[in-house]
C-alpha positions in Angstrom: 94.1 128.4 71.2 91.2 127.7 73.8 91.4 124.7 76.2 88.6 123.3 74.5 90.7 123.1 71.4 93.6 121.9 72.5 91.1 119.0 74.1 89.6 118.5 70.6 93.1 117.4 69.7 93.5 114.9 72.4 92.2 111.5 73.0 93.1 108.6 75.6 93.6 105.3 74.8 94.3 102.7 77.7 95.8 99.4 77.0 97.7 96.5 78.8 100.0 94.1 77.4 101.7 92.6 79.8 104.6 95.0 81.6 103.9 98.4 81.3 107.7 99.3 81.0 107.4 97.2 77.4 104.3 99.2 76.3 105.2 102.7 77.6 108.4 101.9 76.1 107.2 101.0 72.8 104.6 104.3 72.6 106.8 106.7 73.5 108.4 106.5 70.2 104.8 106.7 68.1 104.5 110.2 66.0 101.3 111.7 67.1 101.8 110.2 70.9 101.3 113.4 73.3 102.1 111.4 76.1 102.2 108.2 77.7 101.7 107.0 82.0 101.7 104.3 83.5 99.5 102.9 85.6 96.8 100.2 86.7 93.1 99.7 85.7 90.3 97.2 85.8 90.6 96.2 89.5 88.6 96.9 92.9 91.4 98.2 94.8 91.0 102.0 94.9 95.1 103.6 94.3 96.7 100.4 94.2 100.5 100.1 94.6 102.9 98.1 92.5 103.4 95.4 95.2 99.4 95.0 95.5 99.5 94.6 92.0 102.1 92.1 92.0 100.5 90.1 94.3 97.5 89.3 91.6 94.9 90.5 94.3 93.7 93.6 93.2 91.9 92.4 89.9 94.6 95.6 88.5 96.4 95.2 85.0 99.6 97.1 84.3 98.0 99.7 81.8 99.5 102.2 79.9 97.5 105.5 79.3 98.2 107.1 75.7 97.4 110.6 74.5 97.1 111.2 71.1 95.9 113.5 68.1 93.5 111.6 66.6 94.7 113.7 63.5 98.1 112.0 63.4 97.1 108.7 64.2 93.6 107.3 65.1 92.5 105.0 67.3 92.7 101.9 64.9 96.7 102.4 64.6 97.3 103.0 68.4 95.9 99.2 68.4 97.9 97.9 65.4 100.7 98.8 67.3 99.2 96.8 70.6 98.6 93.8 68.9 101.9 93.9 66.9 104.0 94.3 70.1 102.8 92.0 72.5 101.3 88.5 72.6 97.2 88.6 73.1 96.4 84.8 72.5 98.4 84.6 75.9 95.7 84.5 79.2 97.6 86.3 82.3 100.5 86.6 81.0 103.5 87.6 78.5 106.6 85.5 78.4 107.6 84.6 81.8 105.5 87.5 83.7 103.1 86.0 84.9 99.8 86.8 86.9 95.9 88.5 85.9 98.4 92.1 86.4 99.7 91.1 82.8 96.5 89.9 81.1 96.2 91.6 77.6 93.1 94.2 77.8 92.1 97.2 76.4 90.0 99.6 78.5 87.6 101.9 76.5 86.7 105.3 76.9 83.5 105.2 74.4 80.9 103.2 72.8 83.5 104.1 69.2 86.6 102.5 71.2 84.9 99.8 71.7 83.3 99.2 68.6 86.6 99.5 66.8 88.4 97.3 69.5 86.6 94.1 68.6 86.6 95.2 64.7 90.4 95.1 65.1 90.2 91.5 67.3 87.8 90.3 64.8 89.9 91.1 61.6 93.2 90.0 63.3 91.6 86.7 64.5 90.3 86.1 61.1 93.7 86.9 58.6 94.6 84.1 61.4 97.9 86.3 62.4 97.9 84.6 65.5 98.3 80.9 66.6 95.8 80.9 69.1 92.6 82.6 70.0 93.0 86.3 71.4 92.1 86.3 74.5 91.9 90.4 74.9 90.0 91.5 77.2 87.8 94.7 76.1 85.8 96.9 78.9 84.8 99.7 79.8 86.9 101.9 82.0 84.6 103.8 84.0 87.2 105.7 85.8 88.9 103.0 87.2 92.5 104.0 86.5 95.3 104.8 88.9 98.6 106.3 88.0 101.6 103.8 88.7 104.2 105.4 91.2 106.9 107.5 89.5 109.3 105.6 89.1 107.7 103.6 86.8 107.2 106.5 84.8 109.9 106.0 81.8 111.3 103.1 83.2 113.1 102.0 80.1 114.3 105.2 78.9 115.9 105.5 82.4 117.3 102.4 82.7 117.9 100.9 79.4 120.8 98.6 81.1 118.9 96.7 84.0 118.4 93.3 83.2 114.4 93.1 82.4 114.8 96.2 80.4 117.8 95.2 78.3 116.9 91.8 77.5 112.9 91.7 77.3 112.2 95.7 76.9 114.8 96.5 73.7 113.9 93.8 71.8 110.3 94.4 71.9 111.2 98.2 71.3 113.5 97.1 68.5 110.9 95.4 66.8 108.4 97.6 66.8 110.7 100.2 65.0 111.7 97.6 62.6 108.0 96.9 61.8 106.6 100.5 62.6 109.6 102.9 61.5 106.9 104.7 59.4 105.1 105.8 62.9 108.1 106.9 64.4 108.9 110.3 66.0 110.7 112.4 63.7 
């Protein structure tokens, strides 16, 4: 197999719902998922770190960045799965994290991503699945992602017992295999 088909297997989806421990948690778990990183997008701060982020001054959101055979499971499903595990009628914030770093967003890496994000929005505002409006924010990416430090990278799955990740991570990780157990990883 060339490099070039091995690419034509492969596309990149980046998304942020709130933590990315939640997200990167949730994905990691998705048949068809080739990998998942964390990391931050969206901002003007060139290689941001966590605490820059924190402090809600780099225009960053924690963004998750998902590789996946579109002949597994396309584009549409990877944000079914969003939507369904995180709040998006929620502006800068999910739960009690709070701050533009936890905004709901989806950063595109095509004219087709972003046509079929705001098909999805549309359709899920209109069945009216949500209380509120979704406030998801759609752009392009543009290059403007940087990987989060590593030891962000498979927070949850490294430390399913600290407090954030046993009592706001497994839930959400939990409910998504309730809801999603067909897109599971065999």
């Amino acid at each position: 197999m060339t490099q070039h088909d091995e690419q034509a297997k492969r596309e990149t989806a980046t998304i942020g719902g709130g933590c990315f421990w939640c997200t990167e948690a949730v994905f990691l778990g998705v048949e068809g998922v080739l990998s998942v990183e964390s990391g931050y997008a969206g901002g003007q701060v060139k290689d941001p770190t966590y605490e820059q982020v924190c402090d809600g001054t780099t225009g960053h959101a924690e963004v998750i960045k998902v590789e996946f055979d579109p002949a597994v499971i396309g584009y549409r499903n990877v944000l079914e799965i969003f939507f369904a595990t995180h709040d998006p009628t929620q502006l800068n914030r999910q739960g009690n994290d709070v701050g533009t770093q936890y905004r709901s967003s989806i950063f595109t890496h095509s004219d087709e991503q972003r046509k079929i994000a705001q098909e999805v929005i549309g359709e899920l505002q209109k069945e009216g699945i949500f209380d509120g409006k979704i406030v998801t924010e759609v752009s392009p990416l543009n290059g403007n992602y940087f990987p989060a430090e590593d030891y962000h990278q498979n927070y949850f799955e490294q430390h399913p017992n600290q407090g954030y990740c046993a009592f706001v991570v497994a839930p959400k990780v939990a409910k998504f295999r309730q809801k999603f157990a067909h897109r599971l990883k065999r």
